[in-house]
DONULO-149421 format. One record per residue (C-alpha): residue number from 1; residue in three letters; x, y, z. Coordinates in steps of 0.05 Angstrom, whole numbers, plus 5000, padded with zeros to 4 digits. Example, Ala and Ser with C-alpha at 12.3 -4.5 7.8 and 13.67 -1.06 7.14 Angstrom:
2
{site 1; ALA; {5246; 4910; 5156}}
{site 2; SER; {5273; 4979; 5143}}
% end
This chain:
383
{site 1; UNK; {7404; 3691; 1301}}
{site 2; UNK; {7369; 3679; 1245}}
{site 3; UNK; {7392; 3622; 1191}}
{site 4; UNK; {7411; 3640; 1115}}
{site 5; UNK; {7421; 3574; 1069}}
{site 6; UNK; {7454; 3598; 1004}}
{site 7; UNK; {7445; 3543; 0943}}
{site 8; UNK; {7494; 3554; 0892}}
{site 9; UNK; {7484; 3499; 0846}}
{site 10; UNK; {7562; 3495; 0812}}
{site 11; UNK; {7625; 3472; 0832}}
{site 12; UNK; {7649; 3528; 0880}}
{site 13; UNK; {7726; 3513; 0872}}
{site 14; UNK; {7727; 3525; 0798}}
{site 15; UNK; {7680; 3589; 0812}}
{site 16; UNK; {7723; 3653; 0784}}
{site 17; UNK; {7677; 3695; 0820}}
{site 18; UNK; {7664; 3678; 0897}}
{site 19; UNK; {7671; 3752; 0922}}
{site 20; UNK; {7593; 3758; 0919}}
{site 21; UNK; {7578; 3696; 0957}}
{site 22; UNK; {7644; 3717; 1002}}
{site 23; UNK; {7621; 3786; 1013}}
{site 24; UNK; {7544; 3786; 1014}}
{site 25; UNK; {7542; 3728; 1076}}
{site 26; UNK; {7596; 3774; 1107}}
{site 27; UNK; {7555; 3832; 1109}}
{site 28; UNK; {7491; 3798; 1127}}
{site 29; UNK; {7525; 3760; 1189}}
{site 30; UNK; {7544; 3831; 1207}}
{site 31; UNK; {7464; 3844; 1215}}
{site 32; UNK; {7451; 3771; 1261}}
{site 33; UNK; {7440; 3722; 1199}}
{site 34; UNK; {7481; 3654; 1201}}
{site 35; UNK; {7499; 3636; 1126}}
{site 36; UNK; {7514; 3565; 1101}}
{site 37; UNK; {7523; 3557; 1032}}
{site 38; UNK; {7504; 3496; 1000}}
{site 39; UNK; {7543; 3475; 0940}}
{site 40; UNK; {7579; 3429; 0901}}
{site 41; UNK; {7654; 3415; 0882}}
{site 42; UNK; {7698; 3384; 0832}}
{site 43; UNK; {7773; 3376; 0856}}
{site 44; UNK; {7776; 3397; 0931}}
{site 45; UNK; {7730; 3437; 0977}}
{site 46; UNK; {7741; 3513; 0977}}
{site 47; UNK; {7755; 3529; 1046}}
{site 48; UNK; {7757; 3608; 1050}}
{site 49; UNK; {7809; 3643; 1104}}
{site 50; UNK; {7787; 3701; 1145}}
{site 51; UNK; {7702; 3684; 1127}}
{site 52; UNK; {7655; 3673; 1176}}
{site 53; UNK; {7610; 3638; 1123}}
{site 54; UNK; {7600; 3560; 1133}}
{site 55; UNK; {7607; 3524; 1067}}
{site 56; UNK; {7576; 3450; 1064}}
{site 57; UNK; {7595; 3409; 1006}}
{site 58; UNK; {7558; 3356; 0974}}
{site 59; UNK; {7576; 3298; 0929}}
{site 60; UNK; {7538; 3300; 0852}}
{site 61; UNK; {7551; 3256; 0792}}
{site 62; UNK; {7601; 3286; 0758}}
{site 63; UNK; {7568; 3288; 0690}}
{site 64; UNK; {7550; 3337; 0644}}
{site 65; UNK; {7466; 3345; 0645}}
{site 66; UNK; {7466; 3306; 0715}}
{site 67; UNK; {7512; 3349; 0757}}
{site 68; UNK; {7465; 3394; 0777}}
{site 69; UNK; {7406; 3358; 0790}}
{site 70; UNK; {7442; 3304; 0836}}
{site 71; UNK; {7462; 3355; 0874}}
{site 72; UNK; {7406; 3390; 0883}}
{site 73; UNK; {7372; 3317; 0903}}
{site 74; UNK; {7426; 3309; 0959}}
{site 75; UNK; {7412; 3378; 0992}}
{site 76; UNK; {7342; 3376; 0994}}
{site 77; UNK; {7349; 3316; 1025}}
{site 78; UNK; {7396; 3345; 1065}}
{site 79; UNK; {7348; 3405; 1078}}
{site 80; UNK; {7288; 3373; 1091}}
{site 81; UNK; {7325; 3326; 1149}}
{site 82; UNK; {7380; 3389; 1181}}
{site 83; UNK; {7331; 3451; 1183}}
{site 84; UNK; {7272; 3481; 1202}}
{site 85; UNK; {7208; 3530; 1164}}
{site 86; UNK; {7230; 3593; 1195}}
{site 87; UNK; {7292; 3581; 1161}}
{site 88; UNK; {7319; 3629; 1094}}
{site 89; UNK; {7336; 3588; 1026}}
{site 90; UNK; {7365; 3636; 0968}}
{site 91; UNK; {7360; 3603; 0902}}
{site 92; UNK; {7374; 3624; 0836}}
{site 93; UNK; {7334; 3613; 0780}}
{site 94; UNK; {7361; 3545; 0765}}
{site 95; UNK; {7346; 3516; 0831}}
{site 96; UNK; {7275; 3535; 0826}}
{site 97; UNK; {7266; 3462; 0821}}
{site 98; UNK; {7300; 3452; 0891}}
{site 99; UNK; {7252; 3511; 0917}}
{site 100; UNK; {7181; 3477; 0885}}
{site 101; UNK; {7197; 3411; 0929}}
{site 102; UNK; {7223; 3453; 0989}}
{site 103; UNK; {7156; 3488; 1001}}
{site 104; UNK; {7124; 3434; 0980}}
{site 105; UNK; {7153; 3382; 1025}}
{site 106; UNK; {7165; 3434; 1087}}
{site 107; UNK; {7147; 3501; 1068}}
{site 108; UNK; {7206; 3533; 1076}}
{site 109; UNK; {7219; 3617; 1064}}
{site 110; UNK; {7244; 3617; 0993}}
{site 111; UNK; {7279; 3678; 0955}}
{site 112; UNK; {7299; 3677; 0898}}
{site 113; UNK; {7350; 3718; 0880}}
{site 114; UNK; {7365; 3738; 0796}}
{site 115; UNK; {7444; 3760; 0784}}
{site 116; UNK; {7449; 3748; 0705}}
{site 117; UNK; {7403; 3730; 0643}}
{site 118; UNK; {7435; 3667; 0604}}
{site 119; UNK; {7504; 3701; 0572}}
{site 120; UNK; {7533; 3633; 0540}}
{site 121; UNK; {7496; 3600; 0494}}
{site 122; UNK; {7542; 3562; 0434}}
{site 123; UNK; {7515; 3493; 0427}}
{site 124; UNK; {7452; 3448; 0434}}
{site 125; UNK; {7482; 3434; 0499}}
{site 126; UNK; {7473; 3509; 0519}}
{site 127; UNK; {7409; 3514; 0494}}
{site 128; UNK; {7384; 3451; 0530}}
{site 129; UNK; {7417; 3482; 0595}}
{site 130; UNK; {7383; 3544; 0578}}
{site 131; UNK; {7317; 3510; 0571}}
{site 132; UNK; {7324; 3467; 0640}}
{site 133; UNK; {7352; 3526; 0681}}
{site 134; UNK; {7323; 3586; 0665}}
{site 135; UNK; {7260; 3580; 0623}}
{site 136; UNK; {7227; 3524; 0641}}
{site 137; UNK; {7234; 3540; 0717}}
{site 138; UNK; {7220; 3613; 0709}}
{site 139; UNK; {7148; 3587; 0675}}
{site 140; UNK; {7137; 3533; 0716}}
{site 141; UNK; {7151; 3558; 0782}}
{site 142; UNK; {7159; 3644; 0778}}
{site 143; UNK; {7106; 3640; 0841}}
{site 144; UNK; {7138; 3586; 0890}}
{site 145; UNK; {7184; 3637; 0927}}
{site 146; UNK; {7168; 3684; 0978}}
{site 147; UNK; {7209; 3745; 0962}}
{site 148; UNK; {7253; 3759; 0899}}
{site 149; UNK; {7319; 3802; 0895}}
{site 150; UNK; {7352; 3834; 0825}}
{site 151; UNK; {7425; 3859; 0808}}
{site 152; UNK; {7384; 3918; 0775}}
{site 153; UNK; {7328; 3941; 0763}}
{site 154; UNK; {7340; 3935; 0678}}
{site 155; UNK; {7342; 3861; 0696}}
{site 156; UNK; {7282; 3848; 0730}}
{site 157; UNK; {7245; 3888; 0674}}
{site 158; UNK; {7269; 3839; 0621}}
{site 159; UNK; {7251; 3782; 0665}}
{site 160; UNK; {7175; 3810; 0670}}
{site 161; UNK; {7174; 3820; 0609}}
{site 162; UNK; {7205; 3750; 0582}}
{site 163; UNK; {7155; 3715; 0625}}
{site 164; UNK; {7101; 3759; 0625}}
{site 165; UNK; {7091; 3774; 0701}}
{site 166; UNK; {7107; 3837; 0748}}
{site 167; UNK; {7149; 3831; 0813}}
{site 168; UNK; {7121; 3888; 0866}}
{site 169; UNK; {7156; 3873; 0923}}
{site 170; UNK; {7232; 3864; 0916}}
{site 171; UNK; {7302; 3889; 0940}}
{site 172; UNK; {7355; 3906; 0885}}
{site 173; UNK; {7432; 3892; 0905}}
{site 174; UNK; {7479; 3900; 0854}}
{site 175; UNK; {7546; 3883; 0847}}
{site 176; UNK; {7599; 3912; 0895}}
{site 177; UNK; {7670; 3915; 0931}}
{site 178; UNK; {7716; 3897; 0995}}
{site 179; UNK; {7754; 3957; 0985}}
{site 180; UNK; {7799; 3939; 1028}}
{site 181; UNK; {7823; 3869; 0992}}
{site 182; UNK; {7835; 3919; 0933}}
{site 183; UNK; {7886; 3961; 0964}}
{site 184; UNK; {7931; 3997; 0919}}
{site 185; UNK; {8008; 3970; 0915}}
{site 186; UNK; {8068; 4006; 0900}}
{site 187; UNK; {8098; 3982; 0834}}
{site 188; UNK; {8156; 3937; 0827}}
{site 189; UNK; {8220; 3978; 0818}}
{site 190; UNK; {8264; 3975; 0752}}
{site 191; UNK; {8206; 3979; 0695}}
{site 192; UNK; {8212; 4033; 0638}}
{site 193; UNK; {8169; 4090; 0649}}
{site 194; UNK; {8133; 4086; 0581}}
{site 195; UNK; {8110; 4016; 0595}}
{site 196; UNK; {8031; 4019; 0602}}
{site 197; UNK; {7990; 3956; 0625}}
{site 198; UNK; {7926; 3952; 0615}}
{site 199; UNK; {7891; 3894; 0656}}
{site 200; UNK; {7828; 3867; 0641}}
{site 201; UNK; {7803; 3821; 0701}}
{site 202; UNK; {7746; 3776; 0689}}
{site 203; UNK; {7717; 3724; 0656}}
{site 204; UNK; {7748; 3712; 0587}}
{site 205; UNK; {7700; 3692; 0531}}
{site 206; UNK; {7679; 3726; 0458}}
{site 207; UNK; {7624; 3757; 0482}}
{site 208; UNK; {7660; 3805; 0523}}
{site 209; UNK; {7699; 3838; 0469}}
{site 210; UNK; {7771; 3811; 0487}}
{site 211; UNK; {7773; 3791; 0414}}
{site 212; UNK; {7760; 3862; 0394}}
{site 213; UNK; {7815; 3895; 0444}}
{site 214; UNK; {7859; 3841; 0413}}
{site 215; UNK; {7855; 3867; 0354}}
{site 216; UNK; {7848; 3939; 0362}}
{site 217; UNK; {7923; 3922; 0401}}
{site 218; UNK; {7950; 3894; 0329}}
{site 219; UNK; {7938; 3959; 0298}}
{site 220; UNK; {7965; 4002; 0340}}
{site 221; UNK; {8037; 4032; 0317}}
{site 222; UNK; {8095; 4080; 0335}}
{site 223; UNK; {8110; 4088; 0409}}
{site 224; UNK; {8040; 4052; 0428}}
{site 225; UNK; {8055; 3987; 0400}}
{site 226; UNK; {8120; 3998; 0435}}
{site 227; UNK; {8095; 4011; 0507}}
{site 228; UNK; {8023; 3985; 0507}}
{site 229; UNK; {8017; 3911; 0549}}
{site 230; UNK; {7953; 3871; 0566}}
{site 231; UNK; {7946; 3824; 0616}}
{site 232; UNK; {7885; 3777; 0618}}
{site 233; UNK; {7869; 3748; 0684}}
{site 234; UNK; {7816; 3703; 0687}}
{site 235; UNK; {7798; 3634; 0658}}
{site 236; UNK; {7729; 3625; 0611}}
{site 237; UNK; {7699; 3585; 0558}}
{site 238; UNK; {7748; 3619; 0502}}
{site 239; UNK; {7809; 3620; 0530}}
{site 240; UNK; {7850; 3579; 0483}}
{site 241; UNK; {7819; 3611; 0419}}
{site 242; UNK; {7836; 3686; 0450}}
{site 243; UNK; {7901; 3661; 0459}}
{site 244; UNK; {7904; 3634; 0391}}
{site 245; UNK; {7878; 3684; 0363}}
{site 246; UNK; {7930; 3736; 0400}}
{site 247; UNK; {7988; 3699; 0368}}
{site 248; UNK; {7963; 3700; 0298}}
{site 249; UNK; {7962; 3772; 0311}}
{site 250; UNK; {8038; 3780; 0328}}
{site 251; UNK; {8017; 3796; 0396}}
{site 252; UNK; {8063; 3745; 0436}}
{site 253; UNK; {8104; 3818; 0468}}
{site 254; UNK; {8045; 3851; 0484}}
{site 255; UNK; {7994; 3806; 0513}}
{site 256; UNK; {7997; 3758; 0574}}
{site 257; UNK; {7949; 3716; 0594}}
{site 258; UNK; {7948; 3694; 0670}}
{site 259; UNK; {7888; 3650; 0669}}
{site 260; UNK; {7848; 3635; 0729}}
{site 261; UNK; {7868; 3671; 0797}}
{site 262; UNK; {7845; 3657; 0870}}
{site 263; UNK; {7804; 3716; 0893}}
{site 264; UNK; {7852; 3721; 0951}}
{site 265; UNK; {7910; 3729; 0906}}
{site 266; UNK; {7886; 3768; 0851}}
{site 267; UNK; {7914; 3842; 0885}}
{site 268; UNK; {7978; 3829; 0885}}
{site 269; UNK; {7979; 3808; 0809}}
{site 270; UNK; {7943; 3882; 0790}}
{site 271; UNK; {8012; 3920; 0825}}
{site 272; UNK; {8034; 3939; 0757}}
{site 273; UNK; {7967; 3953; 0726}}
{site 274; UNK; {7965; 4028; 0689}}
{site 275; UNK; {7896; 4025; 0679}}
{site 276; UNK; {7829; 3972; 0666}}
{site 277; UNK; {7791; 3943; 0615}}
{site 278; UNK; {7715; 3927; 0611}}
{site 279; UNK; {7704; 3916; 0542}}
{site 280; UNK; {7631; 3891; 0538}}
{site 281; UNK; {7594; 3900; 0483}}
{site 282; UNK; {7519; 3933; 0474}}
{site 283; UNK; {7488; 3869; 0484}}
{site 284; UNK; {7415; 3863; 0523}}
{site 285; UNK; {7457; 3812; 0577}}
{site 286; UNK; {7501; 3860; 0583}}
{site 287; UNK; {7459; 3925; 0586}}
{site 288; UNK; {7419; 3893; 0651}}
{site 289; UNK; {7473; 3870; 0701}}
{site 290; UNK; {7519; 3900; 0746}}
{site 291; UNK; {7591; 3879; 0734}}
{site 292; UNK; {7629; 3861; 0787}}
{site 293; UNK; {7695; 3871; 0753}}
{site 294; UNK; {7682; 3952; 0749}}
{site 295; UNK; {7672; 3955; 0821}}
{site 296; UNK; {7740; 3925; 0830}}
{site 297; UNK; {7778; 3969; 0783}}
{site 298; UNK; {7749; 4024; 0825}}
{site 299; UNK; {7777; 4004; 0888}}
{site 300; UNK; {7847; 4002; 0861}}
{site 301; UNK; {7848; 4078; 0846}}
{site 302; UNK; {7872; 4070; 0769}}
{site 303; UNK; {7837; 4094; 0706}}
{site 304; UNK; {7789; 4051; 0670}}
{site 305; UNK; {7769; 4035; 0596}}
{site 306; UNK; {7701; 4027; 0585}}
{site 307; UNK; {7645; 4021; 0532}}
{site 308; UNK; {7583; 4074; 0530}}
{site 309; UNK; {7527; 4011; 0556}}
{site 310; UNK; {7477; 4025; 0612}}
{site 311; UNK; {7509; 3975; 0658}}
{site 312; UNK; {7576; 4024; 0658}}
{site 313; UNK; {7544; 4091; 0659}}
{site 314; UNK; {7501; 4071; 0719}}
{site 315; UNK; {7561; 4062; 0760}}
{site 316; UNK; {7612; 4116; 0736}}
{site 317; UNK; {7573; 4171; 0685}}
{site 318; UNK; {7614; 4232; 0699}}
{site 319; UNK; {7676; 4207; 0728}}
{site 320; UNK; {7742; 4245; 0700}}
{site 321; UNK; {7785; 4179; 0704}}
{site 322; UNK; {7745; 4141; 0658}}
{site 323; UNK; {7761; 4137; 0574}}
{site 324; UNK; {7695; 4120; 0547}}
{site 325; UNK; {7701; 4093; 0476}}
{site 326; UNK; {7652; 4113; 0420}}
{site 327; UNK; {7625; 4045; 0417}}
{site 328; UNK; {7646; 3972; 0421}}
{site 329; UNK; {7683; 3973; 0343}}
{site 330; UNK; {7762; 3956; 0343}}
{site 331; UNK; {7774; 4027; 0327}}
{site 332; UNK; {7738; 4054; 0384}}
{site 333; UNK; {7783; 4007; 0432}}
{site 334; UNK; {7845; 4036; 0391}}
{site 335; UNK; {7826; 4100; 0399}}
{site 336; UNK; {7808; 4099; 0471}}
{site 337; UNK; {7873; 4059; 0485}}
{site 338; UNK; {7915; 4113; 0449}}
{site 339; UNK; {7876; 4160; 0488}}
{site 340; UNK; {7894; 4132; 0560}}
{site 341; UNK; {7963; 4126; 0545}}
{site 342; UNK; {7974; 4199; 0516}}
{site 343; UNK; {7937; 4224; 0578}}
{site 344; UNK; {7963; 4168; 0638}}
{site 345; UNK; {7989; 4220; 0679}}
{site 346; UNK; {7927; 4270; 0686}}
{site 347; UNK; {7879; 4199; 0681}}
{site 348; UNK; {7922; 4177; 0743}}
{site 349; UNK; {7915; 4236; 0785}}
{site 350; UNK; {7841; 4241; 0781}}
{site 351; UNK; {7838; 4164; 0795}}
{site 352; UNK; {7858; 4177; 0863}}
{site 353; UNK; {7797; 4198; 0880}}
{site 354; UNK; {7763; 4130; 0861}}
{site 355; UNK; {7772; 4090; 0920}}
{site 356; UNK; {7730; 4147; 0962}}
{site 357; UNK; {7674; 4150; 0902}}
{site 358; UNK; {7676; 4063; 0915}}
{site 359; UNK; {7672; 4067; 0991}}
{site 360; UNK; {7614; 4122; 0992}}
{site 361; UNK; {7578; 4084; 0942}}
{site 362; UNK; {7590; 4011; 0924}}
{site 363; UNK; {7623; 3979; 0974}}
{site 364; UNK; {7596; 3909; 0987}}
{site 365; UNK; {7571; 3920; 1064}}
{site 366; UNK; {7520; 3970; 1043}}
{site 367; UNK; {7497; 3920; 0992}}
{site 368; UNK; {7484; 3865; 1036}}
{site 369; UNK; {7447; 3921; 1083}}
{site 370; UNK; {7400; 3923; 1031}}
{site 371; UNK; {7389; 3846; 1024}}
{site 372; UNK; {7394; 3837; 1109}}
{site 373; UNK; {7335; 3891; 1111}}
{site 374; UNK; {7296; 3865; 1059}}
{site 375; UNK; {7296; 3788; 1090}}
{site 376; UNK; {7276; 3823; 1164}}
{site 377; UNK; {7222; 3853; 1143}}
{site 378; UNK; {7191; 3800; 1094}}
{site 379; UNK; {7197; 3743; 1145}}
{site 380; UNK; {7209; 3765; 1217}}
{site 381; UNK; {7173; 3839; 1217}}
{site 382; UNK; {7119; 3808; 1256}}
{site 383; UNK; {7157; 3766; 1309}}
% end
């Protein structure tokens, strides 16, 4: 059994999404890798049911521009004293810091592993955040770890060619699903039969076109204002101005927002779901990654709403139960909305078939294959 320390250098109870942490050290203690995440917290440690992952919290000065870097003090520390070289430590960009005194205290196996460019950037505080966690360690230290891993293949492309360097040898895993946590529920009994919800499931902030939907919901009209609900599960950055800005629309009957969900409990709270939302914009961050929240909507066999970006057609190009909009403008949402409604029963009927398209192709297991393989043959090939 070989030994897997995961650094995740944020407060893991306030994370909205744990599934690939969850799911990733699943799948690679299915191949004969212990997995201890290192991380901090903020109100009470996460302690997942039904996981075989070990999760070891550490205290950090709970202070904006400190938090990170006290923790990452008290587990290399913690590190240095607990473990041994032959040992696996998977750092993100940010804790490229943590990796440069790891090999150079104990050489340790580091991989780093790249899931997003910088997406939030709205103050000098961003930008110093940006600066300390992703450019200055990317230049300073691209060439401390010993392997690398990407959520695609777009992404590592713009990180060679933001920091002028080439990565040859490399495993991509992208995002995925437990298709099995995603099961589809029957509906509750007594709603109308004209009543469509639309769910969008992530994290909520402007850059990922919740605004725009918003909108595109205030001009709908006739028997589509009527019918037409959104929830919003998921807690972000902009979640008081969305909801502001949904009530200066009139939109109080047609919009709910649910805020931050455990990921055990999110299923139940998509039962009534019609069909998804994945607004996102054509935006560079958003062209690169892999989201997570697509996967999802998959698994629950219901149609989806999405815009024309790379990220989307990657995963679902040709698929009959998907309403692609024109582009990311608040008529194209209209439009597409309009669209799924006026078609819900057809759209429904060929979702059925997206569970088995999820479980051939995305589900989270075959993911962490990828990574297990990748980490046997880079460290213990030879032994």
């Amino acid at each position: 059994m070989q030994n897997i320390y995961w650094i995740d250098l944020n407060r893991f109870d306030q994370k909205g999404n744990k599934a690939t942490w969850l799911e990733i050290s699943e799948a690679l203690i299915k191949e004969k890798f212990v997995v201890t995440l290192l991380c901090g917290f903020k109100n009470e440690k996460y302690i997942p049911k039904d996981y075989q992952l070990r999760i070891k919290y550490f205290k950090a000065v709970d202070v904006a521009g400190l938090f990170r870097y006290s923790l990452m003090a008290n587990i290399l520390f913690w590190l240095v004293r607990r473990t041994s070289q032959s040992d696996i430590v998977i750092v993100s960009p940010g804790a490229l810091w943590l990796g440069f005194f790891l090999k150079l205290i104990k050489k340790f196996n580091v991989h780093l592993d790249v899931r997003t460019v910088p997406v939030e950037i709205y103050n000098l505080r961003d930008r110093i955040d940006h600066l300390l966690f992703w450019r200055l360690p990317f230049k300073l230290f691209k060439r401390v770890p010993d392997s690398f891993s990407f959520i695609t293949e777009l992404l590592k492309q713009s990180v060679e060619q933001e920091f002028y360097t080439s990565f040859l040898d490399y495993v991509i895993w992208r995002s995925g699903v437990n298709i099995r946590h995603f099961t589809t529920l029957k509906k509750k009994s007594g709603l109308q039969s004209d009543r469509f919800v639309i769910t969008y499931l992530g994290v909520v902030t402007m850059n990922r076109g919740i605004d725009l939907v918003l909108e595109a919901l205030s001009r709908l009209k006739g028997i589509y204002k009527e019918n037409v609900v959104l929830q919003v599960i998921g807690d972000g950055h902009d979640l008081t101005r969305l909801k502001r800005i949904s009530s200066d629309l009139g939109l109080d009957k047609m919009v709910v927002f649910k805020g931050y969900i455990q990921y055990e409990l999110v299923p139940k709270h998509l039962r009534d779901t019609d069909c998804f939302i994945c607004s996102l914009p054509n935006r560079p961050e958003w062209n690169v990654s892999s989201p997570i929240k697509v996967f999802e909507y998959l698994a629950c066999g219901k149609p989806i709403i999405l815009t024309p970006i790379p990220a989307h057609k990657n995963i679902v190009k040709n698929k009959n139960f998907v309403v692609w909009t024109e582009g990311d403008r608040v008529e194209d949402f209209a439009r597409a909305i309009e669209y799924a409604y006026g078609n819900r029963v057809i759209l429904a009927e060929a979702a059925k078939k997206a569970p088995d398209f999820v479980r051939q192709n995305c589900e989270w297991k075959v993911q962490g294959k990828k990574l297990a393989n990748y980490l046997k043959r880079k460290y213990y090939a030879s032994k």
